[in-house]
TORGU-269053 format. One record per residue (C-alpha): x, y, z; residue in three letters. Coordinates in steps of 0.2 Angstrom, whole numbers, padded with zeros to 4 digits, always signed. Example, Ala and Ser with C-alpha at 12.3 -4.5 7.8 and 13.67 -1.06 7.14 Angstrom:
2
+0062-0022+0039ala+0068-0005+0036ser
This chain:
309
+0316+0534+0531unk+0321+0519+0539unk+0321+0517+0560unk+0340+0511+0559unk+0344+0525+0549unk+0339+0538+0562unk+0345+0526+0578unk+0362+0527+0568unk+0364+0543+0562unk+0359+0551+0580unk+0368+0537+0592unk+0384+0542+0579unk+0381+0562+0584unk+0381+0559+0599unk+0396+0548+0601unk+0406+0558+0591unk+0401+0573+0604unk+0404+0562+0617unk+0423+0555+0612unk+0431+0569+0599unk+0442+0576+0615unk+0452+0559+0618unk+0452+0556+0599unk+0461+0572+0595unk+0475+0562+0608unk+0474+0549+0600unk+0480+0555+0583unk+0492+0567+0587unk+0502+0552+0599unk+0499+0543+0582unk+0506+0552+0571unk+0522+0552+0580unk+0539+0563+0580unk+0542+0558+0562unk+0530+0568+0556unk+0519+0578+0570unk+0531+0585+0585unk+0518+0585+0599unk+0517+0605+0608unk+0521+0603+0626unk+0503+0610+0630unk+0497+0595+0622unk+0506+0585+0639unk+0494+0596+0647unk+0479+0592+0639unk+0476+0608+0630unk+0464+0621+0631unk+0448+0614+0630unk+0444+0623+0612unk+0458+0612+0605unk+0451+0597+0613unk+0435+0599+0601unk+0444+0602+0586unk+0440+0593+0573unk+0424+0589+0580unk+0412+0597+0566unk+0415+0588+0553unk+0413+0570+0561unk+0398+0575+0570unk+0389+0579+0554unk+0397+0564+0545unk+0399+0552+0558unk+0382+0551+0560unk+0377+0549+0544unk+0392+0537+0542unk+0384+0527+0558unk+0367+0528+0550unk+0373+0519+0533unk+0383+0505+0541unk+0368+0501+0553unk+0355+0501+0538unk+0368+0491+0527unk+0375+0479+0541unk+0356+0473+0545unk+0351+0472+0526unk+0367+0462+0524unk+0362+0451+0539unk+0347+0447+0530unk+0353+0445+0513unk+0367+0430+0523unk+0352+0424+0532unk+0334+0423+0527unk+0329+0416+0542unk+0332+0432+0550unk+0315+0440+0556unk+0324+0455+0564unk+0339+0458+0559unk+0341+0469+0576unk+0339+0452+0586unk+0351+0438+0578unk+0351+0427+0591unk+0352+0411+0581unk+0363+0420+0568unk+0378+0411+0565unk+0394+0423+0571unk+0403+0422+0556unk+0389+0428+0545unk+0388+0445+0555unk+0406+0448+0554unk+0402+0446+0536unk+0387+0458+0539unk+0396+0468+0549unk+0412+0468+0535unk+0398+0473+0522unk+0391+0488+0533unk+0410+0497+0536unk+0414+0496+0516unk+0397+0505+0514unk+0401+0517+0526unk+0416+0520+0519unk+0410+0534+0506unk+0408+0544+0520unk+0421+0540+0535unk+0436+0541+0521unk+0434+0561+0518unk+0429+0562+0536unk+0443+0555+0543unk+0453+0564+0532unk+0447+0582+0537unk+0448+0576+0555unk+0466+0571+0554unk+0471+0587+0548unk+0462+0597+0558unk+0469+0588+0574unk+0485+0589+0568unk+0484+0608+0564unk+0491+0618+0579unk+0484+0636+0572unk+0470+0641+0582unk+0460+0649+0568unk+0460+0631+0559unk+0441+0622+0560unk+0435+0607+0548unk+0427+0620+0537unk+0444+0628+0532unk+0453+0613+0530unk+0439+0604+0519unk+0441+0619+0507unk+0459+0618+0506unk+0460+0598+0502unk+0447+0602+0487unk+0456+0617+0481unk+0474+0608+0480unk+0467+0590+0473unk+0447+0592+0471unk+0436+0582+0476unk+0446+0565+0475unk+0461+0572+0486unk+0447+0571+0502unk+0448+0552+0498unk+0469+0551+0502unk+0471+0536+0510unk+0453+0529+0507unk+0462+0512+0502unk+0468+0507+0521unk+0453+0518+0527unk+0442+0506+0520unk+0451+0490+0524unk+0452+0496+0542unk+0434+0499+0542unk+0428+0482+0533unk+0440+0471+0547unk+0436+0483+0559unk+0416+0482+0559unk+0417+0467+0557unk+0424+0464+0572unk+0412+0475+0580unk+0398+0466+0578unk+0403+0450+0581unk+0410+0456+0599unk+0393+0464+0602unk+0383+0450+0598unk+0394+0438+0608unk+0396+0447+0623unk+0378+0447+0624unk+0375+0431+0621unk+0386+0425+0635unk+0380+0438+0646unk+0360+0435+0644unk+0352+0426+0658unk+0334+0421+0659unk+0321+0434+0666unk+0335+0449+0665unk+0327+0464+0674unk+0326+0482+0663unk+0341+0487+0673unk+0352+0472+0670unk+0348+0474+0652unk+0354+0491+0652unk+0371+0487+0660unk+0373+0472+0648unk+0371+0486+0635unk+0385+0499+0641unk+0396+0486+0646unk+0395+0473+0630unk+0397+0491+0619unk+0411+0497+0627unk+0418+0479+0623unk+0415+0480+0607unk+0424+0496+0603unk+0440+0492+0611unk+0439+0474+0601unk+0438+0483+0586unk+0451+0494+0588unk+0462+0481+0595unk+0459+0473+0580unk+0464+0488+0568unk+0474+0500+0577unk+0488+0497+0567unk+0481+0499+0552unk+0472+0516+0559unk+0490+0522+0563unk+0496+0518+0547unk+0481+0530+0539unk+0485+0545+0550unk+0503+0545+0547unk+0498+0543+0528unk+0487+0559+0529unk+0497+0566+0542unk+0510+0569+0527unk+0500+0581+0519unk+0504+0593+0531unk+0515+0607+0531unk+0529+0609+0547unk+0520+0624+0553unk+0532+0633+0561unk+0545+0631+0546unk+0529+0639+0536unk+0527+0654+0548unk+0546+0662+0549unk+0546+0659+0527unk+0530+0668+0525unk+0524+0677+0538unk+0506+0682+0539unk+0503+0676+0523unk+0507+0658+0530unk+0486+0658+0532unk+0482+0655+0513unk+0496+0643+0510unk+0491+0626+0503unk+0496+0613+0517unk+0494+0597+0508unk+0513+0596+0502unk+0523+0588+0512unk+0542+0593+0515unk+0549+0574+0506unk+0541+0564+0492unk+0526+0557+0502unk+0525+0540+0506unk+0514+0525+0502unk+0506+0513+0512unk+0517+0501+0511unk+0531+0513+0514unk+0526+0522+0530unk+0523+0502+0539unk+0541+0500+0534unk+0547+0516+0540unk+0536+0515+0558unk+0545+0497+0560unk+0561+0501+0555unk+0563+0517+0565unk+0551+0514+0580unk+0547+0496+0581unk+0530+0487+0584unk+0525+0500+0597unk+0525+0515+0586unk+0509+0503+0578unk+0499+0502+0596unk+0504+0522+0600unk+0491+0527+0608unk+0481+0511+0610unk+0476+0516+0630unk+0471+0531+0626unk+0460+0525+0611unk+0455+0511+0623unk+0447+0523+0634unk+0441+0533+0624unk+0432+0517+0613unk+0424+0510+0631unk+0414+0524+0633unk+0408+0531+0616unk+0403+0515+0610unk+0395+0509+0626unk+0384+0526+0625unk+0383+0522+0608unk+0376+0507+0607unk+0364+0510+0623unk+0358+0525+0611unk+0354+0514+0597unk+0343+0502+0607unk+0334+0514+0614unk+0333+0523+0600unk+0326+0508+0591unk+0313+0503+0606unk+0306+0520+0604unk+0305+0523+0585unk+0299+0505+0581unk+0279+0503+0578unk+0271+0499+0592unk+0269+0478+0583unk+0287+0478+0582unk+0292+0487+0597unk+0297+0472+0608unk+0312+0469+0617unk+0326+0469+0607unk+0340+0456+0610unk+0356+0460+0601unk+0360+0472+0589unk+0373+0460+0579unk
């Protein structure tokens, strides 16, 4: 199988490993009063199991997500330019064409980050302590099958297409401002961490409202737990929890709703806390990949690499 299948699929585990604490904060300020009432031990952080909630199922899928949007992004960067030798080291590479690239690789990835995120969401957004990814993937496909683990896959993937291409094209322009002539291994390295974690706070920059937007959409689908508990008691466990308590709302709908209600900062809630969190899993991340790349090459091939696009 291809090198940038592996580089992606394992730098994606590991990043995943490395960030799902801050994300499960990220979500749940996202999602707001209007439809997730945060518990007062999430001010204190929480215990550490619910910190890692969630976590299975974007490990597994994230990396697999990671390894297609690598392997499509660079065949996409080829197809947009044949002059590309490598496609791990555009240097000459107009910008525009691996936004594109970068465009193409997040709609590929889609198949996989739309169910994953959605099993995510509801598993960080569940308080009950016997809730894991597992449980609540079985619940979506009992209630709507196997097309209900694709709810909100319409803003899911439009988030990922603007998204990634965005992170590509900050990757690859920070590095090109930021290469100087005979860079030592550790200069390289820093230039690495610190033009990843760039990118990853770009690109949710550039879609953090439209990410918000998709968690309050799945976020409907959840059941006020507490009102679910004092009407059934023990047998609260093996209720469905996809039907929300009002008619759910679209897209469209909830953007309305957030603005008309919250005003434009319910669309950048938890933007500092995602920030964070974005610096330091992609900066791993992409200093994963290279390495990754250098060492799973053939030796012909295994030179330097410059950008990664």
């Amino acid at each position: 199988m291809a090198v940038d299948f592996w580089a992606g699929y394992l730098s994606g585990a590991l990043g995943i490993i490395i960030g799902n604490p801050l994300d499960v904060v990220k979500v749940r300020l996202q999602a707001g009063n209007t439809i997730y009432t945060p518990p007062s031990h999430l001010i204190r952080l929480e215990k550490a199991s619910s910190l890692v909630r969630g976590a299975a199922a974007p490990i597994l899928g994230y990396g697999a997500l990671n390894a297609i949007l690598f392997v499509a992004y660079n065949r996409s960067l080829t197809a947009l330019d044949h002059s590309i030798v490598d496609p791990t080291n555009p240097r000459e590479t107009s910008l525009y064409k691996i936004w594109l690239a970068g465009a193409a690789g997040g709609l590929a990835s889609w198949t996989i980050s739309a169910p994953t995120e959605f099993i995510k969401c509801r598993a960080q957004l569940d308080s009950r302590p016997e809730v894991s990814s597992w449980s609540v993937a079985k619940n979506i496909y009992r209630s709507r099958g196997w097309r209900g683990l694709y709810y909100g896959g319409g803003v899911t993937s439009a988030r990922d297409a603007i998204g990634y291409g965005f992170y590509f094209w900050s990757y690859e322009l920070c590095k090109r401002l930021m290469t100087t002539e005979n860079e030592t291994p550790h200069q390289e390295a820093l230039k690495i961490l610190l033009c990843g974690g760039i990118a990853g706070i770009v690109t949710w920059g550039s879609v953090f409202p439209l990410d918000m937007i998709k968690t309050r959409l799945q976020a409907q689908t959840i059941h006020d737990i507490n009102d679910i508990h004092k009407r059934v008691g023990s047998h609260a466990e093996s209720q469905p929890l996809l039907q929300s308590s009002r008619p759910p709302l679209n897209t469209l709908q909830i953007a309305r709703e957030a603005y008309r209600t919250e005003g434009l900062k319910a669309f950048y809630r938890g933007l500092g806390v995602c920030s964070i969190r974005a610096f330091i899993v992609n900066a791993v991340q992409w200093a994963a990949y290279e390495w990754l790349m250098k060492s799973l090459q053939p030796p012909t091939l295994n030179e330097p690499i410059g950008s990664h696009g």
